[in-house]
C-alpha positions as CSV (number, residue, x, y, z in Angstrom):
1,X,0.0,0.0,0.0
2,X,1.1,3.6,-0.7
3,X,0.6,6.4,1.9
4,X,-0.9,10.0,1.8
5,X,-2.5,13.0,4.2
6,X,-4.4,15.6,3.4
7,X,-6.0,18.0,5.6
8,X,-8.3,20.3,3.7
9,X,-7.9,23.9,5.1
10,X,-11.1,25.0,7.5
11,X,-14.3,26.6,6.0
12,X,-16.1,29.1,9.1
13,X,-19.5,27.3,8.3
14,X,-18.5,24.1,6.8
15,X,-16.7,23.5,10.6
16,X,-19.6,24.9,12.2
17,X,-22.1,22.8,10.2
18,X,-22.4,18.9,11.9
19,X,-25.0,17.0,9.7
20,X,-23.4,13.7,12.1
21,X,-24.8,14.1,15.8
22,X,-21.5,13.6,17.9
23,X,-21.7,11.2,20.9
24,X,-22.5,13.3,24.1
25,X,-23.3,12.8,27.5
26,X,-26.6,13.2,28.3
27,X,-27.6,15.6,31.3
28,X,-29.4,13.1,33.1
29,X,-26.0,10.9,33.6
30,X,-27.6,7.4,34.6
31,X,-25.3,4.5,34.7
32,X,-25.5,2.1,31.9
33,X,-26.2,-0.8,34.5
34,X,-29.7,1.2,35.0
35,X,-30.3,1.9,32.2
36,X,-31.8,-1.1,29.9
37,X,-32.2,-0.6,26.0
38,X,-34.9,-1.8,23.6
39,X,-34.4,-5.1,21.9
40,X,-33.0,-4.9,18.3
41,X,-36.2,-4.7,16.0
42,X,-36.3,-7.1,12.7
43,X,-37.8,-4.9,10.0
44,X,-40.7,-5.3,8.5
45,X,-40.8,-7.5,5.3
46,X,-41.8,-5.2,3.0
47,X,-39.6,-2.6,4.3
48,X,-36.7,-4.4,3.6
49,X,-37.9,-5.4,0.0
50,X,-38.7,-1.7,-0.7
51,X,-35.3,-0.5,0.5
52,X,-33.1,-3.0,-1.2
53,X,-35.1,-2.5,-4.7
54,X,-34.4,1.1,-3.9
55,X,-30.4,0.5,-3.4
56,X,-30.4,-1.1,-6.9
57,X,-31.8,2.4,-8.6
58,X,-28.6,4.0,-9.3
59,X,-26.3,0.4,-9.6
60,X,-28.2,-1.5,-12.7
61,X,-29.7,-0.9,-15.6
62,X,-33.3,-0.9,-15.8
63,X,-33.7,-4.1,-17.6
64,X,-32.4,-5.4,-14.8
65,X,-34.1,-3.7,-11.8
66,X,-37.7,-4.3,-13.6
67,X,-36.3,-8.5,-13.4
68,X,-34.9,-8.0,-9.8
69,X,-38.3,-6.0,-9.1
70,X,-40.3,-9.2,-10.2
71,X,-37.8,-11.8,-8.1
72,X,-38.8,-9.7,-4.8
73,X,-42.2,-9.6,-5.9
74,X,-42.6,-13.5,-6.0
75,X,-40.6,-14.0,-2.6
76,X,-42.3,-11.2,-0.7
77,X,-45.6,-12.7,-1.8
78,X,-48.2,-14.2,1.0
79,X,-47.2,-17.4,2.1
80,X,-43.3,-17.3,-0.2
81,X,-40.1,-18.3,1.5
82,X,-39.7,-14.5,2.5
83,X,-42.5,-14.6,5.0
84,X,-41.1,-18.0,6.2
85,X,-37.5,-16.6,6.8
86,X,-39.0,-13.3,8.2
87,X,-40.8,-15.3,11.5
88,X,-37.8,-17.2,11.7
89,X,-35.8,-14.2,12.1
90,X,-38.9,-12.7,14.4
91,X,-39.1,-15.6,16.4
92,X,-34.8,-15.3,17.5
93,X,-35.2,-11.8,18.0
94,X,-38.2,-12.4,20.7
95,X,-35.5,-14.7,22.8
96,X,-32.0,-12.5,22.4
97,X,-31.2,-8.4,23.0
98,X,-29.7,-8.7,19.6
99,X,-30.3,-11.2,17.2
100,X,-27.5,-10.1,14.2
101,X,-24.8,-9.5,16.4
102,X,-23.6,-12.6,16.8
103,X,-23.3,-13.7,13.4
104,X,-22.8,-10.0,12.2
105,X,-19.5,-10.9,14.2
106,X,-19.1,-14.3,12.7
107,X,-19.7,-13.7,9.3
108,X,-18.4,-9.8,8.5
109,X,-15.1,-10.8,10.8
110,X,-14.1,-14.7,12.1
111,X,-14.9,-16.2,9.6
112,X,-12.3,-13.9,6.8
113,X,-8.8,-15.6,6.0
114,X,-7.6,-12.0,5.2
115,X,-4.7,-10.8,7.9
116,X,-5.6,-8.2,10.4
117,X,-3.2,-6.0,9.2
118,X,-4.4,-3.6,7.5
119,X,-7.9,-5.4,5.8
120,X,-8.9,-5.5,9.2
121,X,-7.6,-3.7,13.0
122,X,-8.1,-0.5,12.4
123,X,-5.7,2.1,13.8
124,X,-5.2,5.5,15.7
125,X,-2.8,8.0,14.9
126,X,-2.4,10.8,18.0
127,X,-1.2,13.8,17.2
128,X,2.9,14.1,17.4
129,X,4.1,14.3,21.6
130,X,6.6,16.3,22.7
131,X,9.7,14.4,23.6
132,X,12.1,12.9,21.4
133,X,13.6,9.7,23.9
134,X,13.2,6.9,25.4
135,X,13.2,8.9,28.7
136,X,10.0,10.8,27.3
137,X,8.7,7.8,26.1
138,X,8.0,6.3,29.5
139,X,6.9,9.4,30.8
140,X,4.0,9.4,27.7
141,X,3.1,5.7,28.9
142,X,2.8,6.5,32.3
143,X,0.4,9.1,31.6
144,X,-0.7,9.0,27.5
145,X,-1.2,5.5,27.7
146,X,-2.7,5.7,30.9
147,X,-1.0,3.4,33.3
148,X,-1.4,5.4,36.3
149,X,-5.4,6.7,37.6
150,X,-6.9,6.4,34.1
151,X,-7.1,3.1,31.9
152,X,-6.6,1.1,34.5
153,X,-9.0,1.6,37.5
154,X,-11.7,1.6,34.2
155,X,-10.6,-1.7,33.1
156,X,-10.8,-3.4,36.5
157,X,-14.8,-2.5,37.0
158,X,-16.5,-5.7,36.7
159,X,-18.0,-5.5,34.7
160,X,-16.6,-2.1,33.4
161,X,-20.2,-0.7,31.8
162,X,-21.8,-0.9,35.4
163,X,-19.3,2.1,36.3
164,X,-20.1,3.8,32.7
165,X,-22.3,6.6,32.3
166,X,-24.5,6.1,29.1
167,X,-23.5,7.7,26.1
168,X,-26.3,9.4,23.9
169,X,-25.9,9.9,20.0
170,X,-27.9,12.2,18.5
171,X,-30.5,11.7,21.8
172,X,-30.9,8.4,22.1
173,X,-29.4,6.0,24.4
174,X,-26.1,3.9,22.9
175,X,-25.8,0.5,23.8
176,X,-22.5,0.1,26.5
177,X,-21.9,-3.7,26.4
178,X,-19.1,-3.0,24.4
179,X,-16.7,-1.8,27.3
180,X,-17.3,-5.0,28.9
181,X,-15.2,-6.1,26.1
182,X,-12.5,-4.0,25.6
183,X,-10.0,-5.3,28.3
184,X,-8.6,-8.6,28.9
185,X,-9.8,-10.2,25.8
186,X,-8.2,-11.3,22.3
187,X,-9.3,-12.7,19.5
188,X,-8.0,-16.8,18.9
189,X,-6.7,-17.9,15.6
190,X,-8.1,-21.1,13.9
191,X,-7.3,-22.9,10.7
192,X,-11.0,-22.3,9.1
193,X,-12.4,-19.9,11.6
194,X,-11.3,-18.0,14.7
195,X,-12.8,-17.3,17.9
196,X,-12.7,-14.8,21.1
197,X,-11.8,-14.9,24.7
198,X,-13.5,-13.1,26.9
199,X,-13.0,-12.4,30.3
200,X,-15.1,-14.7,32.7
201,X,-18.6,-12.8,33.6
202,X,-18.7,-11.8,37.0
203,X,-15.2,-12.8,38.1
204,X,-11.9,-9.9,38.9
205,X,-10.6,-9.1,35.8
206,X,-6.7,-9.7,35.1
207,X,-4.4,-7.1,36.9
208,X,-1.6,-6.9,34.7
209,X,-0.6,-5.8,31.2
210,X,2.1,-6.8,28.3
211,X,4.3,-4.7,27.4
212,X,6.3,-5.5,24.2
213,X,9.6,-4.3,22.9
214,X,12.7,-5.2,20.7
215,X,9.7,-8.1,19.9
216,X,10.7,-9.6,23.9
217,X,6.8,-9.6,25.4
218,X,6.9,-8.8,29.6
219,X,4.2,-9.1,32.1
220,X,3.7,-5.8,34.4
221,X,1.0,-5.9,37.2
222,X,-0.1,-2.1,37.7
223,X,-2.3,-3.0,41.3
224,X,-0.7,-4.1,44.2
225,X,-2.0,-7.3,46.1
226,X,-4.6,-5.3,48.1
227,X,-6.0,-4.0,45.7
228,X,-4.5,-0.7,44.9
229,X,-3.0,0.6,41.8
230,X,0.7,0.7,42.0
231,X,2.1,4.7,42.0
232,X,3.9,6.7,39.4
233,X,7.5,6.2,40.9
234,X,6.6,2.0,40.9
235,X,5.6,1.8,37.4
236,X,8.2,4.4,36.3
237,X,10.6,2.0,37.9
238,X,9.4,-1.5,36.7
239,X,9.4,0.4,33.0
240,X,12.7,1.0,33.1
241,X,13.7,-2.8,34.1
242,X,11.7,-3.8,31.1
243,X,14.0,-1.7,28.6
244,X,16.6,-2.6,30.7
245,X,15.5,-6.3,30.3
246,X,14.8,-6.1,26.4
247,X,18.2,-4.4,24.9
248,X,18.9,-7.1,22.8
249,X,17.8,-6.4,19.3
250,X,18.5,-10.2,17.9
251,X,15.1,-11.6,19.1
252,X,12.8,-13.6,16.7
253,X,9.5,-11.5,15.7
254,X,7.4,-13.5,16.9
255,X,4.5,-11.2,16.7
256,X,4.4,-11.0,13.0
257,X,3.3,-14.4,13.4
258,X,-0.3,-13.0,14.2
259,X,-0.2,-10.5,11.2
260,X,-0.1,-13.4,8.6
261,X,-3.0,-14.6,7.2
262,X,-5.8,-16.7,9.4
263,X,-5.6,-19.8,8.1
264,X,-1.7,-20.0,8.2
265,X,-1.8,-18.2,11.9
266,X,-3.9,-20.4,12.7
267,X,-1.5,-23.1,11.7
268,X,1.3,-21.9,13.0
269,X,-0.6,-21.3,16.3
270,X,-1.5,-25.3,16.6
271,X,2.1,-25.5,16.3
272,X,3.5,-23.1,18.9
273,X,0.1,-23.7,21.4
274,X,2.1,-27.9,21.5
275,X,4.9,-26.5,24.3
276,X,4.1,-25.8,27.5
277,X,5.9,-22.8,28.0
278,X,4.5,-21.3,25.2
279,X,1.0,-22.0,26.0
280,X,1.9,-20.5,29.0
281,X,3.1,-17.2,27.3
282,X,0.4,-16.5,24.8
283,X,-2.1,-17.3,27.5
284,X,-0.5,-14.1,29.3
285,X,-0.5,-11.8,26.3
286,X,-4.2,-13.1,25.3
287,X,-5.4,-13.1,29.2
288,X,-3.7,-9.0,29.7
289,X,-5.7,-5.7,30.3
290,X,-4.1,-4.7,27.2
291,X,-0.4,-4.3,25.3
292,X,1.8,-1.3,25.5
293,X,4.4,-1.3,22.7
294,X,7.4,0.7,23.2
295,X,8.6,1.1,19.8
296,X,12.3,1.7,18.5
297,X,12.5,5.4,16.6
298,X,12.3,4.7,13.0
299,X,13.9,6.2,10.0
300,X,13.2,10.1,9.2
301,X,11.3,11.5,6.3
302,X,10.4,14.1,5.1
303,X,7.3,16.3,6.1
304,X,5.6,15.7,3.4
305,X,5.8,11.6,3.6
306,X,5.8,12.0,7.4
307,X,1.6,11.4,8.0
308,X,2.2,8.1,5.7
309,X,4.9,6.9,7.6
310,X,3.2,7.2,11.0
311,X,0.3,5.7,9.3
312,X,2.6,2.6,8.2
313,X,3.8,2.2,11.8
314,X,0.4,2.2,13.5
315,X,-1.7,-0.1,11.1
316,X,1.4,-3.1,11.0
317,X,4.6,-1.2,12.4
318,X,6.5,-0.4,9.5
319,X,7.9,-3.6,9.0
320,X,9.4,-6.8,10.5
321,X,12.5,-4.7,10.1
322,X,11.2,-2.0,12.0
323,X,8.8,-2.7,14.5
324,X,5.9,-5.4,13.4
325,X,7.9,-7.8,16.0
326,X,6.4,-5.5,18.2
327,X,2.9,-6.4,18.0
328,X,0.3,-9.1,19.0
329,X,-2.2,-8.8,16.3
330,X,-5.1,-10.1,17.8
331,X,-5.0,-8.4,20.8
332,X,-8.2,-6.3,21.3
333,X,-6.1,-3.1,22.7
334,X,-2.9,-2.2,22.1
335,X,-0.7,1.2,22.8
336,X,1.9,2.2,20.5
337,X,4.5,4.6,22.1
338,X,7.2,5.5,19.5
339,X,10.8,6.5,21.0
340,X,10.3,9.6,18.8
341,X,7.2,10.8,20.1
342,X,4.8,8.6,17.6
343,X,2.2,7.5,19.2
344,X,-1.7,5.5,18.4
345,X,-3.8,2.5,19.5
346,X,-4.2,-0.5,17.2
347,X,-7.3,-2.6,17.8
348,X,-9.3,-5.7,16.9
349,X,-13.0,-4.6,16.1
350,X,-14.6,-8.1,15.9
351,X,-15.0,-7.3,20.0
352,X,-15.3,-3.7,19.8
353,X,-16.0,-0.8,16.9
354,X,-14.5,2.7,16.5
355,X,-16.8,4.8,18.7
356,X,-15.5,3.2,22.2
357,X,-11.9,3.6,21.3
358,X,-12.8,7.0,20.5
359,X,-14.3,7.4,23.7
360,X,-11.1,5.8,25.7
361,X,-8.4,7.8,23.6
362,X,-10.5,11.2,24.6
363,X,-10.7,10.1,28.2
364,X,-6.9,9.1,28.0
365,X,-5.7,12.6,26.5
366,X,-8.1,14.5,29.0
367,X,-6.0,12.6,31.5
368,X,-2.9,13.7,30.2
369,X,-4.1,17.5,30.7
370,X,-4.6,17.0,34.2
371,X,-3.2,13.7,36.0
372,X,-2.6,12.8,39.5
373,X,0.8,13.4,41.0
374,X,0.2,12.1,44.4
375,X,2.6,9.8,45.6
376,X,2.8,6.7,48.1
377,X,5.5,5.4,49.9
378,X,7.1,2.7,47.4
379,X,7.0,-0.9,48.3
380,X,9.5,-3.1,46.7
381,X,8.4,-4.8,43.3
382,X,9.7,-8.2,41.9
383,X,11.2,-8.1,38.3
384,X,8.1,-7.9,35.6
385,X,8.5,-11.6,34.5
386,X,9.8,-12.4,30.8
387,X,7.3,-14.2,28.4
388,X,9.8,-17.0,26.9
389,X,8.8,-19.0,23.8
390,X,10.4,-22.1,22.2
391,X,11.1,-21.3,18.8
392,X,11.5,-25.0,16.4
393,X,12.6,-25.1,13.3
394,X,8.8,-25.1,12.0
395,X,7.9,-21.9,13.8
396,X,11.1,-20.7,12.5
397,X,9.9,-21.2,9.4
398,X,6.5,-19.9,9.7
399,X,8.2,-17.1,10.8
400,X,9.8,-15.8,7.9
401,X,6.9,-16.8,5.4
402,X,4.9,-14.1,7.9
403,X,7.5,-11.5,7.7
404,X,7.9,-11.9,3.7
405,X,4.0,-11.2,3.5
406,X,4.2,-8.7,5.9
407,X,7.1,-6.8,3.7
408,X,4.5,-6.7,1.1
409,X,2.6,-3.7,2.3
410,X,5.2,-1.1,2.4
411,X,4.2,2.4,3.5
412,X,0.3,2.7,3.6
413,X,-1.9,5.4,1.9
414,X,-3.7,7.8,4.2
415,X,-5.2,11.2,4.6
416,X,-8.1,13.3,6.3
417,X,-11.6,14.4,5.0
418,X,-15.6,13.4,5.1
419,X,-17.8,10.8,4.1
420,X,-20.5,11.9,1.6
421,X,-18.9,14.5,-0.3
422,X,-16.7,11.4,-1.3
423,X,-19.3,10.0,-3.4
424,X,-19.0,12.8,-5.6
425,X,-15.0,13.0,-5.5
426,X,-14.6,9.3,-6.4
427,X,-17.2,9.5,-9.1
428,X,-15.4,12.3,-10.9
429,X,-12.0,10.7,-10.4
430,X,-13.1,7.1,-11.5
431,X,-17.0,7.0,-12.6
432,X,-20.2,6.0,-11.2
433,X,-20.0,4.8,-7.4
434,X,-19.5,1.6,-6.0
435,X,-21.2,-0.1,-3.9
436,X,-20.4,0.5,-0.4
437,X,-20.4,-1.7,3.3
438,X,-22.6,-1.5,6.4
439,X,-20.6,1.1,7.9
440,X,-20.9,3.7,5.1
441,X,-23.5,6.3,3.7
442,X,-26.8,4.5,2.4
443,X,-27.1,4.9,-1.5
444,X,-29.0,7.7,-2.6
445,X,-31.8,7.9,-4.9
446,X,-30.6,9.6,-8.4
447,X,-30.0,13.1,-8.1
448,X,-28.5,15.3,-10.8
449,X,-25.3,15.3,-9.1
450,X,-24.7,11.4,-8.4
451,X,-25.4,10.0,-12.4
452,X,-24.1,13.2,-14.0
453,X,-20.9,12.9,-16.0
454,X,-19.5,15.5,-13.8
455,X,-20.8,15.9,-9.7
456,X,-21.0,19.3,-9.9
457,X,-23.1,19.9,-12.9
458,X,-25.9,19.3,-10.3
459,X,-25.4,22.9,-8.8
460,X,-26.0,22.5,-4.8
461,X,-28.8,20.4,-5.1
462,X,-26.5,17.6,-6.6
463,X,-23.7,18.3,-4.0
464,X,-26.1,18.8,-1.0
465,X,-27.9,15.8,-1.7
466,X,-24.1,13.9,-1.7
467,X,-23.4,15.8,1.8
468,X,-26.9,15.2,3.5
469,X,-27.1,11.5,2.3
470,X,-27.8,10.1,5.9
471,X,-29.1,6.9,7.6
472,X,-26.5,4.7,8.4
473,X,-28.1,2.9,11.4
474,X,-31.2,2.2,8.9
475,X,-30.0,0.8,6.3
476,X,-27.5,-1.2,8.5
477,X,-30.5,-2.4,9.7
478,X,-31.5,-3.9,6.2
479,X,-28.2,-5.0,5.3
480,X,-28.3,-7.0,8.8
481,X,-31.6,-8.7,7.7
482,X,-30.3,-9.9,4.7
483,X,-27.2,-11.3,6.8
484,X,-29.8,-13.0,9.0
485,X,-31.6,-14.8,6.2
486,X,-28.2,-15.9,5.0
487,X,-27.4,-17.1,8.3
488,X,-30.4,-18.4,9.0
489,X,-31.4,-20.4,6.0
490,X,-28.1,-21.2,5.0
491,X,-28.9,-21.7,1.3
492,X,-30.3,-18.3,0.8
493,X,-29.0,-14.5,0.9
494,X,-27.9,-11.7,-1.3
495,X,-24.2,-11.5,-1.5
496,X,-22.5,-9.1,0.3
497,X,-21.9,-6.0,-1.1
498,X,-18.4,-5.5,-2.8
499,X,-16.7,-3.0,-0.1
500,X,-14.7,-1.2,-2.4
501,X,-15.5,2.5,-0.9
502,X,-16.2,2.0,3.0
503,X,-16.8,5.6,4.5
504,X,-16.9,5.2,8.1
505,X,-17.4,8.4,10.7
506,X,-15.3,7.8,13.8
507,X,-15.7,10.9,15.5
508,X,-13.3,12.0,18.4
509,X,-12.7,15.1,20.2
510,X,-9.6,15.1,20.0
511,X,-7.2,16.0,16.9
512,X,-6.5,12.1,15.9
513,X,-7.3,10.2,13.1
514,X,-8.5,7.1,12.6
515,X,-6.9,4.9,9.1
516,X,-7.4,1.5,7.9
517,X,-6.4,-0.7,4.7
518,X,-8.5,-1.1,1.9
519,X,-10.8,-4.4,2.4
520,X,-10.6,-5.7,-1.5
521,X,-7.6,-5.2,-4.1
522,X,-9.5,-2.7,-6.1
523,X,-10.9,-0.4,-3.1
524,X,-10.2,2.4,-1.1
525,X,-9.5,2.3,3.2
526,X,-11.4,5.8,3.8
527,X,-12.8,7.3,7.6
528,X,-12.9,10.7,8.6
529,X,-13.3,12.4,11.6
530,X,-15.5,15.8,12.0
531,X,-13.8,18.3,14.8
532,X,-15.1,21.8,15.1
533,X,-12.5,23.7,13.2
534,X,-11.9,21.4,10.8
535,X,-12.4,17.8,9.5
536,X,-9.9,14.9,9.2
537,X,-9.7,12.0,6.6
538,X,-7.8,9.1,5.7
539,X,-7.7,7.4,2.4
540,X,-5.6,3.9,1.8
541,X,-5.4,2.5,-1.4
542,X,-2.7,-0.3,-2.9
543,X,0.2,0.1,-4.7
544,X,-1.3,-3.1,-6.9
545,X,-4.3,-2.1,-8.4
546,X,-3.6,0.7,-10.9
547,X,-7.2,1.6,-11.0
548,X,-7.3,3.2,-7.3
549,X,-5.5,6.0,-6.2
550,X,-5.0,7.2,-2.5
551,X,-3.7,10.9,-3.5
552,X,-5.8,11.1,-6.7
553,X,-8.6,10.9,-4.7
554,X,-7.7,13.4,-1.9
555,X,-6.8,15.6,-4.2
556,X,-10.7,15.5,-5.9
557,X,-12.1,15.4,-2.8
558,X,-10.5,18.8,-1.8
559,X,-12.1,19.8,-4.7
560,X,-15.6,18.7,-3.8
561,X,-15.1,20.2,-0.7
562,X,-13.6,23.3,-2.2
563,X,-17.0,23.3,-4.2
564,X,-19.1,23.1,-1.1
565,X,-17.7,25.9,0.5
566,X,-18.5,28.1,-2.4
567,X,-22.0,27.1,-2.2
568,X,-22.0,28.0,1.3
569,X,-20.6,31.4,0.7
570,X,-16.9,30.7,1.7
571,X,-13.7,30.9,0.5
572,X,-12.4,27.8,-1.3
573,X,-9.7,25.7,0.9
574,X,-5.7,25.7,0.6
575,X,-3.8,23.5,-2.2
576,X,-5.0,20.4,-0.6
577,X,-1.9,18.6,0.4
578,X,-1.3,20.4,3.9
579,X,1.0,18.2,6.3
580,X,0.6,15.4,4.1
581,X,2.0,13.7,0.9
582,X,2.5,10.7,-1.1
583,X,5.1,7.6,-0.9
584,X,6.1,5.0,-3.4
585,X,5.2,1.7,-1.7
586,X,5.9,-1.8,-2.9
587,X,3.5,-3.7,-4.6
């Protein structure tokens, strides 16, 4: 993959204009634990029908919808196999809180044989810290990554939503369960499918972390055996026997291991899960609050290529050169703290989506701004305990077949921006759009704008209707019935839709941005992140396909965005390329 940034320059109303409701606390401040939400509702047949025929408007020909519109005629007919698969989908909703989100889970993440690594954990990017050693870095870990009065007091509520005030979106309620899952859990590789761990319901959770560097993996416990959470001056000192612990550079990577593809992890991970010892460690690194990775400094670049590199780093470290050894893939949480003031958070989302990590890096930074200095009496602390592993000849090898894949990706391809205007930027770079994945925009209904040659031949009316399309929880909804009949029936389903322009909104309050890898060969990795002065996006795209374009497409969105703020009465935006920049990846 190839990297880029872009930050399109601020627009007085476009800032102040927020079509996306941005999670908020509500005034009433009840606790999630008492605070039960609605089951989730199976649409109604018809609806479902009506919405999908209406999806197919602007993607086929009308030979083709007029046959399609007969199909769902015959299945949605009284008595037809669509009535039979809607009351079996009715009758599991009446017995669960959520009827799709198991096998939304199953089917959308466990069961892909794609790596992690950028098709899947999405990353975080923080904006650059001040401090340029490894005597800074500690200090940021103690504090950024929240060691001491912030992360981990949260992650030891059991279960941690009970503590949790409830988050409203746009008014309405947002389900919590997800912070029950964010610590101590990992997701377990198999050869045809994987699992999750999760911590045990109603039990203590674990009371210790990883901590990973030079690819050497340690245990740190961060609460003392009665219960409290050990000070700054303890964990200051128990970081500085790790480094002092893991100065050897020569170690085997083992944690690219987890960034190779499913089925070969999975493998592999029959293989190493046969020792003891390393039963022993994964269980440790799988079983943690969560990993902190102290990460060597990396090679300089220039500003320009600067955004891409970081980008590179936080979606699969750079590298198994640089520091790729320093991950554990499947690990639901994991801190990155460069040497050189980098910094981001890497996580798994078959356990947990964008909007809680969103939520933990904002409470995290607010920490930062304000932590507590006060001091106990230190009590002596035995050595944080080394994770060993017993490396054969056949992990060996498995090994470097992970780190030649791994090598494949190169720098990535990222920059900042918004969802729907999109629609119109990648239809003027490369034609009408494609279809897109749960997570993005619904498709519109044709608008001057959207099957025009050109988007902005549509005056505002075309480019407004691109900005305003809304509705992402709806037609999720649809999208998830579909899935359900799939599931459910087993023989029957529309396919998936081909994700090659996923458009996700991941907003945070503070200035970070949130980048992932394109999910097919021919697609684009795109999320954005609304602030009030401006608006961040990321685009990935690979070096492979010569058909998709990470900088191409920045570069049109700026103008669509450009456009918009002339129709709102503002000056257009800078050059489009500010802090950001393209790099020549491999293939």
């Amino acid at each position: 993959a190839s990297a880029l940034a872009l930050r399109p320059a601020t627009h007085g109303s476009v800032g102040a204009f927020k079509p996306f409701p941005s999670l908020q606390r509500h005034p009433s401040r009840c606790l999630a634990s008492s605070f039960p939400l609605p089951r989730q509702p199976v649409p109604p047949l018809a609806q479902t029908l009506e919405r999908y025929l209406r999806s197919l408007e602007v993607l086929v020909t009308p030979e083709e919808l007029e046959e399609t519109r007969q199909l769902v005629q015959e299945f949605g007919a009284p008595g037809a196999e669509g009535e039979r698969l809607q009351a079996q989908l009715e009758r599991r909703a009446a017995r669960m809180e959520n009827w799709l989100s198991d096998w939304w889970v199953q089917s959308a993440y466990l069961e892909s044989r794609l790596p992690l690594t950028v098709h899947s954990s999405p990353a975080v990017v923080l904006p650059k810290q001040d401090y340029s050693d490894w005597r800074g870095q500690l200090r940021w870990v103690l504090g950024g990554a929240g060691l001491e009065g912030s992360l981990c007091p949260m992650s030891l509520t059991s279960p941690p939503r009970q503590a949790l005030l409830v988050e409203y979106r746009g008014g309405h309620p947002q389900c919590m369960a997800q912070y029950s899952r964010l610590f101590a859990s990992c997701r377990l590789p198999g050869p045809k499918h994987d699992g999750l761990l999760l911590p045990p319901a109603g039990r203590r959770a674990p009371t210790f972390i990883t901590v990973v560097r030079n690819f050497q993996f340690f245990q740190l416990e961060v609460y003392n055996s009665d219960g409290t959470p050990l000070t700054v001056d303890q964990l200051h000192l128990q970081l500085q026997r790790i480094r002092g612990l893991s100065w050897k550079t020569d170690k085997e990577p083992l944690g690219v291991l987890t960034g190779d593809h499913r089925h070969t992890w999975g493998q592999a991970y029959s293989t190493l899960m046969r020792d003891r010892l390393n039963r022993e460690s994964a269980r440790c690194i799988q079983r943690s609050l969560f990993t902190v990775c102290l990460d060597a400094p990396v090679l300089k670049v220039s500003d320009e290529r600067y955004p891409s590199r970081v980008a590179a780093q936080m979606l699969h470290g750079g590298g198994s050169y640089s520091n790729s050894g320093n991950r554990w893939f499947d690990k639901t949480l994991q801190f990155i703290v460069g040497e050189d003031g980098v910094c981001g958070v890497l996580y798994e989302q078959a356990l947990v989506d964008g909007a809680p990590i969103a939520t933990i890096i904002d409470h995290v930074l607010d920490y930062c701004k304000d932590p507590d200095t006060a001091r106990a009496p230190m009590t002596p602390l035995p050595l944080p305990p080394k994770l060993y592993f017993y490396i054969t000849p056949e992990i060996k090898w498995d090994i470097e077949r992970a780190k030649q894949n791994l090598d494949m990706y190169g720098p990535p391809s990222y920059p900042l921006y918004c969802c729907h205007p999109l629609m119109a930027a990648h239809q003027a770079d490369m034609g009408p759009c494609p279809p897109t994945n749960t997570h993005s925009c619904s498709l519109p209904s044709p608008c001057p704008g959207m099957l025009g040659g050109d988007p902005f031949k549509g005056g505002s009316s075309g480019l407004l209707s691109c900005l305003l399309i809304g509705g992402h929880q709806r037609w999720g909804v649809q999208v998830g019935w579909r899935l359900g009949c799939r599931q459910g029936e087993g023989t029957w389903g529309w396919p998936p839709p081909h994700p090659a322009l996923p458009t996700p909104q991941v907003a945070s309050r503070s200035d970070c941005l949130m980048v992932y890898g394109p999910q097919v060969p021919d697609g684009y990795g795109v999320c954005y992140n609304p602030l009030d002065a401006h608006v961040n996006f990321a685009i990935t795209a690979f070096n492979c396909c010569r058909e998709t374009h990470a900088q191409r497409l920045a570069h049109t969105l700026q103008r669509v965005l450009d456009q918009l703020a002339r129709l709102l009465g503002e000056s257009p935006g800078g050059a489009g390329g500010e802090g950001g920049g393209d790099v020549e990846g491999q293939p």
